[in-house]
N, C-alpha and C positions, 0 to 999 in steps of 0.2 A: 163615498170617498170625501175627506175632509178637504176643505183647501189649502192646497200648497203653501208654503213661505215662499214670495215673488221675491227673485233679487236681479237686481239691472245692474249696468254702468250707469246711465246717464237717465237723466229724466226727459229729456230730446229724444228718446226713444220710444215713450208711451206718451208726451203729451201729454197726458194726465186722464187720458183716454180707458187708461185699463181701472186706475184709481176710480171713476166714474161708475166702473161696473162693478164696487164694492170690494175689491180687493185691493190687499195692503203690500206696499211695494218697498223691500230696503234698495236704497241706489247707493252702491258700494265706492263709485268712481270706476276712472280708469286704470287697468294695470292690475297683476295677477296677484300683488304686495296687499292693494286696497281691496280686491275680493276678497283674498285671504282674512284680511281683518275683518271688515264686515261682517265677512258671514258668519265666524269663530264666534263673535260680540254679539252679534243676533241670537244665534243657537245659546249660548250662556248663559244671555238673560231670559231667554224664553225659557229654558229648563229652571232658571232659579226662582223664576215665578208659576213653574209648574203647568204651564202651557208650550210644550213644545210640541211645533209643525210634524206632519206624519209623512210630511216627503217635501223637498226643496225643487223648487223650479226655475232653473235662470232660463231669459226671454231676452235679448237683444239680436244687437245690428252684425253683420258678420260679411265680408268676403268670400269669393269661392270660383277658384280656377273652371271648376264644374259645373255648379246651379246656375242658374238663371239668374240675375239681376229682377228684383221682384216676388222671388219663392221665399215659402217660410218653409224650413226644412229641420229635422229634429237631427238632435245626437245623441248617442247611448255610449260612445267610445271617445275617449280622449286623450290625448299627449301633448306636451310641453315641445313645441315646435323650439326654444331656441335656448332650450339645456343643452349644450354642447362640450363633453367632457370628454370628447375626442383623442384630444392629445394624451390621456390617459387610460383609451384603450377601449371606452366604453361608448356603446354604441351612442348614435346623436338620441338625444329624446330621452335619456335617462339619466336619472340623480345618480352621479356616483353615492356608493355605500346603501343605497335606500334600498331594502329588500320588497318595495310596494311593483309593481308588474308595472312596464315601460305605460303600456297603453291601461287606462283606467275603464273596466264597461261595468254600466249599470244593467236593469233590467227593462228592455225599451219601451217607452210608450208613444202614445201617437202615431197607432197603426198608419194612418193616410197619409202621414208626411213622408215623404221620400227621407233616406239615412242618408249620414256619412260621419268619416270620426271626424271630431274637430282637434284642431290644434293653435294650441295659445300660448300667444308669448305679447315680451312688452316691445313691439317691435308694430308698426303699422308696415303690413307688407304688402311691398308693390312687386312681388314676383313670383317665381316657384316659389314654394314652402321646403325647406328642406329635409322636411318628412314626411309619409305618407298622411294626407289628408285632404277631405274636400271643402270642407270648412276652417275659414280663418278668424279669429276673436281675439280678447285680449284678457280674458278672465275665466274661461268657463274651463279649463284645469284645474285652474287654484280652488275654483267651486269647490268642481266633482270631489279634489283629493280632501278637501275638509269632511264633505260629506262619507267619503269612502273609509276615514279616518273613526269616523262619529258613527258610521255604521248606520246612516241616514239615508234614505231612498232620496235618486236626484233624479233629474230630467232636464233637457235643454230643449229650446226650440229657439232660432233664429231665421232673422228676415234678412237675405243676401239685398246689399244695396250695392254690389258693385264686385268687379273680376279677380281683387286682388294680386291687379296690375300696375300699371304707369300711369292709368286713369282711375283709380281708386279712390284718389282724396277728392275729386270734382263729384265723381258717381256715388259715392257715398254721400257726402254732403246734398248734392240731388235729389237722393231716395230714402233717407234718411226719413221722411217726412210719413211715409206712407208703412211704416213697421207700426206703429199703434195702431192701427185698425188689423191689424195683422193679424195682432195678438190678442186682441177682444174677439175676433173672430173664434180663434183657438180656446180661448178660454172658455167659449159658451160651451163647450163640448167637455169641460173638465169635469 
């Protein structure tokens, strides 16, 4: 298997730790707008140079009512926690008009990791999610639906740093530190 196209939010998230172990890392920013672009512009120039990646893998920091504080847990399934076009009849979590399926699932990998769907939005959430999920991010929707668009194989994995509660910004900011070794971990196994 060839290696993935890495794509992050932030660079505070590997250190420069995963960079270290020869792999190439786009850092999109934060917010499901800047994933979105990123990753379009990556994929674009990489097919226009005739090298395009054989599967996409975003790797960041994530909340989660559920996980642990500490665990790197995967996703295969994803939704748009704060598309809300409610007043127009349509359920939370879906685009009006978009005929693509509420929830987006790949083909999973990273048997050993525990699942769960994630859901992302530009919202740092300190509470329930208002849709089902057990993971909370800010980008790995807009990934997936690029990827699902491009007919690209994707994969997630994140390091829960915190409950996506009321102590979220402190616990995040805390654990934050300890996701790149996380995911060098993970990667030896790619």
């Amino acid at each position: 298997m060839s290696k993935p196209l890495i794509i992050m939010a932030m660079k505070e998230e590997s250190r420069g730790l995963i960079e270290s172990q020869g792999f190439d890392v786009v850092y999109c920013g934060v917010g499901k707008v800047n994933a979105a672009y990123a990753l379009t512009h990556q994929l674009a120039r990489l097919r226009h140079e005739g090298s395009s990646p054989s599967w996409v893998l975003n790797l960041g920091s994530a909340g989660s009512p559920v996980f642990a504080s500490g665990a790197l847990v995967a996703a295969h399934r994803f939704i748009q926690r704060d598309m809300d076009a409610t007043g127009l009849g349509v359920e939370h979590g879906k685009t009006p008009f978009d005929p693509h399926p509420v929830i987006l699932e790949f083909a999973p990998r990273f048997a050993d990791l525990q699942h769960g769907i994630c859901g992302s939005g530009d919202s740092f959430l300190q509470g329930p999610p208002p849709v089902e999920c057990q993971i909370i991010d800010m980008e790995a929707y807009a990934l997936a639906k690029v990827c699902h668009l491009e007919a690209m194989p994707f994969a997630c994995a994140k390091f829960i740093t915190d409950g996506a509660d009321g102590a979220a910004h402190t616990d995040w900011q805390e654990n934050l530190r300890y996701a790149g070794d996380a995911f060098v971990k993970l990667l030896k196994t790619v």
